[in-house]
C-alpha positions as CSV (number, residue, x, y, z in Angstrom):
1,X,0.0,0.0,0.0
2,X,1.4,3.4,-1.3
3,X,1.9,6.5,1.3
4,X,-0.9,8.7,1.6
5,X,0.5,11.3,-0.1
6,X,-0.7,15.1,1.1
7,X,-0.3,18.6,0.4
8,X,-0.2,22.0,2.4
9,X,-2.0,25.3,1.0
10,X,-0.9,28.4,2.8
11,X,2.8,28.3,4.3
12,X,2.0,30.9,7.1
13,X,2.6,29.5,10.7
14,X,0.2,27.0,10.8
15,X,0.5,25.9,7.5
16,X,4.2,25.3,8.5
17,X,3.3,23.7,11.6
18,X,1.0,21.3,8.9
19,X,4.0,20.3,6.8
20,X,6.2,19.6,9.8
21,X,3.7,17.3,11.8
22,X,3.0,15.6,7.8
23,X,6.8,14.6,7.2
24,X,6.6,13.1,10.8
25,X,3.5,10.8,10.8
26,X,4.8,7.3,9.5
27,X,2.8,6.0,6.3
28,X,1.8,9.8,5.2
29,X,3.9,11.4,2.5
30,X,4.1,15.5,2.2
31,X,4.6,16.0,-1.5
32,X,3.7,20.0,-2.0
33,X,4.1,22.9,-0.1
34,X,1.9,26.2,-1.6
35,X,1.6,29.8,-1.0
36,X,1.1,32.9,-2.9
37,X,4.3,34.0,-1.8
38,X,7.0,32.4,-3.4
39,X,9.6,33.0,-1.1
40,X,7.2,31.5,1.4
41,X,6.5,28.6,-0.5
42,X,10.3,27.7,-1.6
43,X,11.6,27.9,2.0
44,X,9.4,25.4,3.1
45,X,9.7,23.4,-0.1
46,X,13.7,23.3,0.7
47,X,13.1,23.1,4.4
48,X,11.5,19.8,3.7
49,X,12.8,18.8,0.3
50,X,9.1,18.8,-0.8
51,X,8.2,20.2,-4.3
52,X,6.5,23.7,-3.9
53,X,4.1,26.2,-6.2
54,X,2.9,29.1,-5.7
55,X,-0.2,28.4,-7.7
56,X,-2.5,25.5,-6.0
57,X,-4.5,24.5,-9.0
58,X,-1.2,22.4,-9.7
59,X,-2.1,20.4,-6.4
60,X,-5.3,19.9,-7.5
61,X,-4.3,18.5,-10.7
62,X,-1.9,16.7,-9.8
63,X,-3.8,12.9,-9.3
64,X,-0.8,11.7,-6.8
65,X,-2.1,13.7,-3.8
66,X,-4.8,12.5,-2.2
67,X,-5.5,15.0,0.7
68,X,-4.9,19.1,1.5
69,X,-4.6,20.5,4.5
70,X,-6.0,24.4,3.7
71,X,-4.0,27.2,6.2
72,X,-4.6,30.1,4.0
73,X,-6.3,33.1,5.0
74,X,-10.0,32.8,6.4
75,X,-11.5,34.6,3.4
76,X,-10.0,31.9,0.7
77,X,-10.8,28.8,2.4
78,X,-14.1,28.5,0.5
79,X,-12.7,29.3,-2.9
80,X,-9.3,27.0,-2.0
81,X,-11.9,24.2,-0.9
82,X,-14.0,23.8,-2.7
83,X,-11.6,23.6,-5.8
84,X,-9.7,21.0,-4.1
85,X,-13.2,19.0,-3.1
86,X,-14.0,19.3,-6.4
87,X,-11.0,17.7,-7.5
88,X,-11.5,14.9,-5.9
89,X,-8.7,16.0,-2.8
90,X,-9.8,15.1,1.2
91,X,-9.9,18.1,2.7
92,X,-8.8,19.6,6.2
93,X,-9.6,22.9,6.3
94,X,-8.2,25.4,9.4
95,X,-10.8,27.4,11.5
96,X,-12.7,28.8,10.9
97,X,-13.6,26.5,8.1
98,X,-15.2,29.8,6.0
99,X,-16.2,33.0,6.2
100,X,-20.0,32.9,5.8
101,X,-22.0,30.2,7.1
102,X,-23.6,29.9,3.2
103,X,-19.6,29.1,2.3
104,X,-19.5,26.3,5.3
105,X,-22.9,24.9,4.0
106,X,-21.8,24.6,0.2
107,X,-18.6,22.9,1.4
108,X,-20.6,20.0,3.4
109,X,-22.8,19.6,0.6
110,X,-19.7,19.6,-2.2
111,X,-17.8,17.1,0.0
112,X,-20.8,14.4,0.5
113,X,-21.3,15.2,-3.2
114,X,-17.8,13.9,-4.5
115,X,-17.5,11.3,-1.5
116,X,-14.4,13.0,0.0
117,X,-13.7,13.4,3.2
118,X,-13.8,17.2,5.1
119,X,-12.8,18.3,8.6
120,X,-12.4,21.0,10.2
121,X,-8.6,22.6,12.4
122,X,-9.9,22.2,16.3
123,X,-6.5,21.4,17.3
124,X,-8.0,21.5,20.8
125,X,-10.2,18.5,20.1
126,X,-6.8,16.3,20.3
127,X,-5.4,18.0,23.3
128,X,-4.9,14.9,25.7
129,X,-6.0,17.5,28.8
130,X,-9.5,17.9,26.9
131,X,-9.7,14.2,26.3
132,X,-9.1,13.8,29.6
133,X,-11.6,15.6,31.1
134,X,-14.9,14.0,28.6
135,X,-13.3,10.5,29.8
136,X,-13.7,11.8,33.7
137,X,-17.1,13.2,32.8
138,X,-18.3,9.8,31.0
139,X,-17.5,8.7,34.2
140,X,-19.4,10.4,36.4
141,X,-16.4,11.8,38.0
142,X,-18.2,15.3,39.0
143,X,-21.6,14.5,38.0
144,X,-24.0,16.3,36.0
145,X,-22.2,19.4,33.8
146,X,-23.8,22.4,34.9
147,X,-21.3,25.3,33.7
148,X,-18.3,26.0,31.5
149,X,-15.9,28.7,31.3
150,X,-13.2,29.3,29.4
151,X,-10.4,31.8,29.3
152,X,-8.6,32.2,26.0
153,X,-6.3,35.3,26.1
154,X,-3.1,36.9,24.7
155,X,-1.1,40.1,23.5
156,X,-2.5,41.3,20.2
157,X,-1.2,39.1,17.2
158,X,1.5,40.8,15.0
159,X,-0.1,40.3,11.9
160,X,-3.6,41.7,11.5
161,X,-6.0,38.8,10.5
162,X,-9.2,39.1,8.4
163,X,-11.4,37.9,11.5
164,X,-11.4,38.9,14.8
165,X,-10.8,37.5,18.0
166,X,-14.3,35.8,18.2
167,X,-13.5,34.1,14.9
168,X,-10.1,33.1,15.6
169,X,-10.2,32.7,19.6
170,X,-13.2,31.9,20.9
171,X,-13.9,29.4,18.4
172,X,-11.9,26.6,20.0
173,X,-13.8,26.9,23.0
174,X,-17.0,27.1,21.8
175,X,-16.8,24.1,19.7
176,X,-15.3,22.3,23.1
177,X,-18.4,23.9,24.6
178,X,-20.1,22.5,21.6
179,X,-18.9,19.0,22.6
180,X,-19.2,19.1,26.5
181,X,-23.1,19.7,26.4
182,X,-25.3,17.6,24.9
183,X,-27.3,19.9,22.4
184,X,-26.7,23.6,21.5
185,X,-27.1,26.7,23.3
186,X,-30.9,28.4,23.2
187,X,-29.6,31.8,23.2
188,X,-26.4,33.5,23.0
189,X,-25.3,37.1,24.4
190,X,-21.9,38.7,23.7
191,X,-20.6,41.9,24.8
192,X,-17.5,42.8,22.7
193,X,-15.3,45.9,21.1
194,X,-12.1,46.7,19.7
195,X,-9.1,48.7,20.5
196,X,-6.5,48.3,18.3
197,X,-8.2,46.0,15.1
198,X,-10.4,46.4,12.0
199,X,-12.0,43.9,14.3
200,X,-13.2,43.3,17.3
201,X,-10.1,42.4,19.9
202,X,-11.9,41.7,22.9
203,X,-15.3,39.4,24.3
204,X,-17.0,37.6,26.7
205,X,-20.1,35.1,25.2
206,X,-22.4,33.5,27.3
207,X,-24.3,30.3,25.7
208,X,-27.6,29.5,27.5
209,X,-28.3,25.6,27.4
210,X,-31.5,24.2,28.8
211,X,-32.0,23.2,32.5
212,X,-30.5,26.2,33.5
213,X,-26.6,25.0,32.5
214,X,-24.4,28.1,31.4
215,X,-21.3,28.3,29.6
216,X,-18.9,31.4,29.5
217,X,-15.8,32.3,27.1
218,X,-13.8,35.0,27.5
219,X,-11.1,35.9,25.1
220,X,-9.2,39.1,23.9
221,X,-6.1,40.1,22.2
222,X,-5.3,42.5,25.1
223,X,-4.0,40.4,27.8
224,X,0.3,40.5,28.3
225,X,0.4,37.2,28.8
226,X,-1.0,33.7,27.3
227,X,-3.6,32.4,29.3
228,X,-5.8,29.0,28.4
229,X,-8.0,27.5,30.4
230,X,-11.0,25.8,31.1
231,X,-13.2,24.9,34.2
232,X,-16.1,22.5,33.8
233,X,-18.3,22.7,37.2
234,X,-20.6,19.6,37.7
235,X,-23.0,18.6,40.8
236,X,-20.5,16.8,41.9
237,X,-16.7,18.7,41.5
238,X,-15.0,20.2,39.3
239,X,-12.4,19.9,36.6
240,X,-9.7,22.3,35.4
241,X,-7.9,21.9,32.4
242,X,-5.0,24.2,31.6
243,X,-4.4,23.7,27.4
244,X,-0.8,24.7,27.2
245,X,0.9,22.6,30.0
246,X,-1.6,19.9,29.2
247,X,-2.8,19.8,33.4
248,X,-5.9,18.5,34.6
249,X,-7.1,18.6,37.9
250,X,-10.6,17.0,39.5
251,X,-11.8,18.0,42.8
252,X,-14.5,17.6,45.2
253,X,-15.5,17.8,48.4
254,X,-13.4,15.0,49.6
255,X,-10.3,15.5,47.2
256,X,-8.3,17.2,44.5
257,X,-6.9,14.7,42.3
258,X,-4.0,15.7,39.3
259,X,-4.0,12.9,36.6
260,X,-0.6,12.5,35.3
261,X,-0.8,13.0,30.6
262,X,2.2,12.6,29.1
263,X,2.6,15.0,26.8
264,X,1.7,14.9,23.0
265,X,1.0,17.5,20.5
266,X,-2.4,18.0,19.5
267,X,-1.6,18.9,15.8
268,X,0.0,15.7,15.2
269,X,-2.9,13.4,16.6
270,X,-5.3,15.3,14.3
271,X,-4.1,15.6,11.5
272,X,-2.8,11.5,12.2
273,X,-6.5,11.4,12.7
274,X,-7.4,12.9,9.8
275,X,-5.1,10.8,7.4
276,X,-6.3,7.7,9.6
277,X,-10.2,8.8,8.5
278,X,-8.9,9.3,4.8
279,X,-7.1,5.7,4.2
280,X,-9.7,3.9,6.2
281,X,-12.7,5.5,4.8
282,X,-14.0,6.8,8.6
283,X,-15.8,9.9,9.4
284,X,-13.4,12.4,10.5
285,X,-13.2,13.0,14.3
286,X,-13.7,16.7,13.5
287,X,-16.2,16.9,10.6
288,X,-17.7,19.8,8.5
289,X,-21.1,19.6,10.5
290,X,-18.8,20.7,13.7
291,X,-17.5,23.5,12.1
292,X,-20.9,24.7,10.7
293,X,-22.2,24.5,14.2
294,X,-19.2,26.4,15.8
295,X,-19.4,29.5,13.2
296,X,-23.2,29.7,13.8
297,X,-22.3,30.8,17.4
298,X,-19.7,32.8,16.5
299,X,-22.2,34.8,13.5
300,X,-24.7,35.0,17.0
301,X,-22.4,36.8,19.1
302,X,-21.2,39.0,16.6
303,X,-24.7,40.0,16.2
304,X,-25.7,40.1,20.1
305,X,-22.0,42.1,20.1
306,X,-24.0,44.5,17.1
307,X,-27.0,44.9,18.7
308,X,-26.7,44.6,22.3
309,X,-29.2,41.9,22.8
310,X,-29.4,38.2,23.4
311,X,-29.6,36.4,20.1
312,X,-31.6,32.9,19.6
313,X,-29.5,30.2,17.9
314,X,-32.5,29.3,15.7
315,X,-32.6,32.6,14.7
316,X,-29.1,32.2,12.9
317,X,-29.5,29.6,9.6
């Protein structure tokens, strides 16, 4: 059986971070590197003694690669995409997977269209701490989850982005948030602004579940340091996972228990996910549908951010 053989569209710092964990998964073979930028593209091209192209309609023609990992800018992921889909490629697009939820819905329905497989860049769904913590709650470790919250902070990014903070940010927790309760939030109010960006740099978005259940994410650009977090608070205790340093801790009113994780990095089990879904003909761990959902909340607190009030998820199609 042949290498999978794969390709990387966009050689910012993701899209590096894509071509080094792809020369390091066993079985998977990085053939192209691409970016508009040519010096871009060649330096990762040498850097990895990959062939490289500034023009990604090459990849797509070229019948040895199989599946794209797409890390270009949030406004070309649909165009990129869907060219690749069409194609015939296996697709793993970065987050957001599109700009407009109409783009995220013609992806799904391309995809299931030409049989190809399309997920979505939560790196944080493969962080071991996160997996961790939906064993414990499977368990019954701290009972029923009643609230989330999340903390997602940092200094302002060098480069300006095309999305804000919301977009970019708060995304990876909401589609944990997504994960960690069993159906959608009813309602969704966001309070945000923006001191130093086209967009906005700074929010706090609370999802409303039913039964009362509450999640809250704050994130900004503003912050001097890096911080990542989240606590889970149950009937029964409470975990707190810390992203970075992959840390988990469980408490209750009898203890406070720290799991030992060895460390892995998340990129490398999902994208070794994702090849794993392609040559075995799975659904992806991460799948279009997932990152549909996530932009939907992220479209309903923009507009709660717009209009000062709480915004109905059903509202949003």
């Amino acid at each position: 059986m042949k290498p999978l053989s794969t390709a990387v569209v966009g050689c910012g710092v993701w899209g590096r971070n894509h071509a080094r964990v792809y020369k390091q998964i066993p079985d998977i073979q990085l053939k192209t590197v691409v970016d508009a930028d040519e010096t871009k593209a060649r330096e990762i091209g040498e850097l990895y003694k990959v062939e490289w192209s500034t023009d990604s309609q090459k990849v797509f023609e070229d019948h040895d690669i199989d599946a794209v990992s797409i890390c270009t800018p949030t406004v070309t992921h649909a165009e990129i995409a869907l060219k690749a889909i069409k194609h015939g490629k296996h697709v793993l697009v970065e987050k957001p997977m599109t700009n407009t939820l109409e783009e995220a819905k013609k992806l799904i329905e391309t995809a299931e269209k030409h049989a190809v497989q399309l997920a979505v860049g939560f790196v944080e769904r493969f962080n071991p701490a996160v997996n961790e913590a939906m064993n414990l709650i499977d368990q019954g470790k701290i009972g029923d989850v009643i609230l989330a919250h999340t903390r997602r902070v940092s200094r302002r990014p060098l480069r300006i982005g095309d999305v804000g903070v919301i977009k970019d940010l708060a995304i990876h927790d909401i589609d944990i948030v997504n994960n960690l309760f069993p159906e959608e939030p009813d309602s969704v109010f966001c309070t945000a602004g923006s001191i130093a960006h086209a967009f906005e740099d700074y929010a706090n978005i609370n999802l409303r579940y039913d039964g009362n259940r509450n999640a809250f994410i704050e994130t900004n650009w503003l912050t001097p340091r890096i911080v990542r977090n989240l606590t889970i608070t149950g009937s029964e205790g409470i975990i707190t996972v810390h992203y970075r340093t992959q840390e988990i801790t469980v408490e209750n009113n009898e203890q406070l228990i720290q799991p030992f994780l060895p460390y892995k990095e998340p990129l490398y089990l999902e994208l070794q996910s994702f090849t794993n879904a392609v040559m075995n003909d799975t659904t992806p761990e991460v799948t279009g549908e997932d990152g549909l959902n996530a932009l939907r909340i992220c479209e309903a607190a923009l507009r709660s951010a717009k209009t000062g009030e709480t915004v109905n998820l059903e509202d949003i199609k």
